[in-house]
C-alpha positions as CSV (number, residue, x, y, z in Angstrom):
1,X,-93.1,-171.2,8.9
2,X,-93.4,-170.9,5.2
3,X,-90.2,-168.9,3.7
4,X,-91.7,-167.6,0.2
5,X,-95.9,-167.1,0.9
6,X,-96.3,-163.9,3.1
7,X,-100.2,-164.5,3.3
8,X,-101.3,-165.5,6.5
9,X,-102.9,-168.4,5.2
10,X,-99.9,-170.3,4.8
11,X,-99.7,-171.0,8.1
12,X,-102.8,-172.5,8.8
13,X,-102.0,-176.2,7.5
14,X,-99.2,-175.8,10.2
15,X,-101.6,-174.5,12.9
16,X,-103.6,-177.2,12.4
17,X,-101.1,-179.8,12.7
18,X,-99.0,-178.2,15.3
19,X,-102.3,-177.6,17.7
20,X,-105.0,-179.9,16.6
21,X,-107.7,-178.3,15.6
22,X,-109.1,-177.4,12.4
23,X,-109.0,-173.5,11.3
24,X,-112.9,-173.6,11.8
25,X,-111.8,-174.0,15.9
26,X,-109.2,-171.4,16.1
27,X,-111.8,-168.9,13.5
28,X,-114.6,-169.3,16.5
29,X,-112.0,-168.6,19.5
30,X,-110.7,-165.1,18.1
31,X,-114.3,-164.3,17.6
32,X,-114.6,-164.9,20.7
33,X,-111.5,-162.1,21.4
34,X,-112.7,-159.8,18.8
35,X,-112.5,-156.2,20.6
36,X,-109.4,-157.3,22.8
37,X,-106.1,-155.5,22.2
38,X,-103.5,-157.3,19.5
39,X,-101.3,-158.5,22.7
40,X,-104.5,-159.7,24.8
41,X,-105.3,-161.6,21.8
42,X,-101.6,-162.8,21.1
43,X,-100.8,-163.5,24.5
44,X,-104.1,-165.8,24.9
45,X,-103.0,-168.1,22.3
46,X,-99.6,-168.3,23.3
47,X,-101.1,-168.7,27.3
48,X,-104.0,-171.1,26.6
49,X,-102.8,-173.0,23.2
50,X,-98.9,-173.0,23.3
51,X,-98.8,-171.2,20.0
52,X,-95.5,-169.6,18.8
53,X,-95.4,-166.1,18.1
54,X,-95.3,-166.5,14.7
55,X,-98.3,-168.7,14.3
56,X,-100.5,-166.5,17.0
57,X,-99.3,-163.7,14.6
58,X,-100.7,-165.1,11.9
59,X,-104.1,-166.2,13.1
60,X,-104.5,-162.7,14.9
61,X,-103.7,-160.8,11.9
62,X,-105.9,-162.6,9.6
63,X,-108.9,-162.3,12.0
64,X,-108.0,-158.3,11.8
65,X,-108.8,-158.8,8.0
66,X,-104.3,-159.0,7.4
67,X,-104.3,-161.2,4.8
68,X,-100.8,-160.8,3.5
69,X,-97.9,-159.6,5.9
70,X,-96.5,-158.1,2.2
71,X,-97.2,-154.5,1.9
72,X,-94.8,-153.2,-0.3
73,X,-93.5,-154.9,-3.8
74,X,-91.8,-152.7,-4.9
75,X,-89.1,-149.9,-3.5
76,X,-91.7,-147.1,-5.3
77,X,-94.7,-148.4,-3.6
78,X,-93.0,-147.9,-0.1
79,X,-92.0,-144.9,-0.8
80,X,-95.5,-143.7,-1.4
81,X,-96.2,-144.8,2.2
82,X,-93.6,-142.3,4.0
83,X,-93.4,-138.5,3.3
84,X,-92.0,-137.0,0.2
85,X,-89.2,-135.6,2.1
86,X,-88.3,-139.1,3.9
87,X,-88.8,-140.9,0.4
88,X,-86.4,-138.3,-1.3
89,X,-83.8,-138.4,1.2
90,X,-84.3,-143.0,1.1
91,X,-84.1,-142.1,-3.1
92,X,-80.7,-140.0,-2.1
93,X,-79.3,-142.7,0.6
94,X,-79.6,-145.3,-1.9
95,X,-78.7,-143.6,-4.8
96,X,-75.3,-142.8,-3.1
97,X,-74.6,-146.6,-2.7
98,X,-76.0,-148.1,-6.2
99,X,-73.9,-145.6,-7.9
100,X,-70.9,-146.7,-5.9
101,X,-71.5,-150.0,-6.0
102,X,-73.7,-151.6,-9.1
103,X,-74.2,-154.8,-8.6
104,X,-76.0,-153.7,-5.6
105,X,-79.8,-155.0,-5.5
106,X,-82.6,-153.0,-4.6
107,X,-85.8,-155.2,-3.0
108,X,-88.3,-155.4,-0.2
109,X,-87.7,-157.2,2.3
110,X,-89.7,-157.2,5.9
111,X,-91.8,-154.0,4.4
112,X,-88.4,-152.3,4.1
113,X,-86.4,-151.3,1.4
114,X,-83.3,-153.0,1.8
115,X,-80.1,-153.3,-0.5
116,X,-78.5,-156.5,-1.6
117,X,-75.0,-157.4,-2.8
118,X,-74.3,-161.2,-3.7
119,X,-77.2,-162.5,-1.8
120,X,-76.0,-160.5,1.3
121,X,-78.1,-157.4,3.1
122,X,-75.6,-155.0,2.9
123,X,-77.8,-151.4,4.1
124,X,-81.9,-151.1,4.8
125,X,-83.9,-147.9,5.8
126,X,-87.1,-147.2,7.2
127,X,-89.2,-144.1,8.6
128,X,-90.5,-143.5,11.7
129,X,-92.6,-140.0,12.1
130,X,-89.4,-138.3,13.2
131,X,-86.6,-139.8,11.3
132,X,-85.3,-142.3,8.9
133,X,-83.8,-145.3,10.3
134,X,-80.6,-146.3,8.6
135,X,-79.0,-150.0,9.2
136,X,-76.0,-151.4,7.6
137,X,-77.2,-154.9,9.2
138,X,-74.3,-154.8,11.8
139,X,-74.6,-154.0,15.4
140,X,-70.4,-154.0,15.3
141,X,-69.9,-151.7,12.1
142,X,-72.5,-149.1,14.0
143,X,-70.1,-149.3,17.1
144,X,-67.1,-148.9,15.0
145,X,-68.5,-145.7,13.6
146,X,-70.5,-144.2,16.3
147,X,-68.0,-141.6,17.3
148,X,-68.6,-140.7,13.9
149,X,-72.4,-140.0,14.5
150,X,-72.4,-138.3,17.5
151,X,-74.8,-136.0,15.8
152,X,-77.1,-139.0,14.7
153,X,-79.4,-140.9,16.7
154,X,-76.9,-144.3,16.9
155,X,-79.0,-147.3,18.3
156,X,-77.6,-150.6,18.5
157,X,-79.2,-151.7,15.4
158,X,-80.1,-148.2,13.6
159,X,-78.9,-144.7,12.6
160,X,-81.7,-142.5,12.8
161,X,-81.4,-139.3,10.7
162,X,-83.6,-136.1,10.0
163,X,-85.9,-136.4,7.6
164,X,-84.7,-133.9,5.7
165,X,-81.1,-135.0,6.6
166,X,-78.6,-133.9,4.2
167,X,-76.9,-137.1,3.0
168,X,-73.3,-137.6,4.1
169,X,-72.2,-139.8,1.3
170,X,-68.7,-140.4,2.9
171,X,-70.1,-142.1,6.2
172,X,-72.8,-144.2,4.2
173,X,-69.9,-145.4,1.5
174,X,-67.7,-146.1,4.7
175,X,-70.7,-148.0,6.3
176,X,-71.7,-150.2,3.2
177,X,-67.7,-150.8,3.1
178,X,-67.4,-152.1,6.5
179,X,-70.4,-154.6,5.8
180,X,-69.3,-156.2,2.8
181,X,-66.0,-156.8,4.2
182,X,-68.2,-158.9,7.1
183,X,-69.8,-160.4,4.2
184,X,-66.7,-161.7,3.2
């Protein structure tokens, strides 16, 4: 899987390799599923070909007209793609932590704006239609503060929080303090 090109396309001189055919071949047998659901059409190349997820992924979404699986390139374009409340209460979530710690990065990574300290993911948030999903990329740091967040939404990998969720700087400092020390 290619690590730095998020089109599609740079799978293809894999899929050809890997399964033998040219793209031409595998371009005529999703016509040939155009109309079936996304896991009809997955599952049929995993079923009939042996393809991995990743590469049925890729050949699905292109056919779909997915060229790139990079939406966002910036923290400011995401936000345009979530609510003005979720995206001020993400700008207030993050804002707490860069101020706290500096050095911390800001980027997209998997659609997501995610922060970064010395090449480590330290907290990430997305939005769902009913809450903002915190992570502080630890399933064991969530456990350790759960009895915290009994008022939260506590998931094994996310904290899910009102969209409109008054941000408790205290618990997200303690979080992103817990993770850097795994970091460590």
């Amino acid at each position: 899987m290619p690590p730095k090109d998020p089109s599609r396309e740079a799978h293809f001189p894999l899929i050809e390799k890997k399964y033998g055919e040219k793209m031409s071949y595998w371009f005529k047998i999703m016509a040939k599923l155009e109309g079936q659901k996304y896991p009809e059409q997955i599952a049929h190349l995993r079923e009939n070909y042996g393809f991995s997820q990743a590469h049925a992924n890729a050949l699905v979404m292109y056919s779909r007209g997915s060229k790139s699986a990079k939406r966002f390139d910036t923290p400011a374009a995401f936000y345009k793609s979530v609510t003005s409340e979720q995206a001020k209460t993400m700008r207030a979530i993050f804002k707490v932590i860069t101020a706290k710690y500096p050095k911390a990065e800001l980027v997209i990574a998997w659609n997501q704006p995610m922060l970064r300290i010395d090449g480590h993911y330290v907290f990430g948030a997305s939005a769902s239609s009913k809450r903002i999903l915190m992570s502080p990329w630890s399933s064991d740091v969530i456990a350790d503060f759960a009895p915290l967040m009994a008022d939260l939404v506590v998931l094994k990998k996310t904290i899910g929080v009102p969209n409109d969720w008054e941000v408790d700087a205290k618990l997200i400092l303690a979080l992103v303090k817990a993770r850097i020390a795994e970091t460590k």
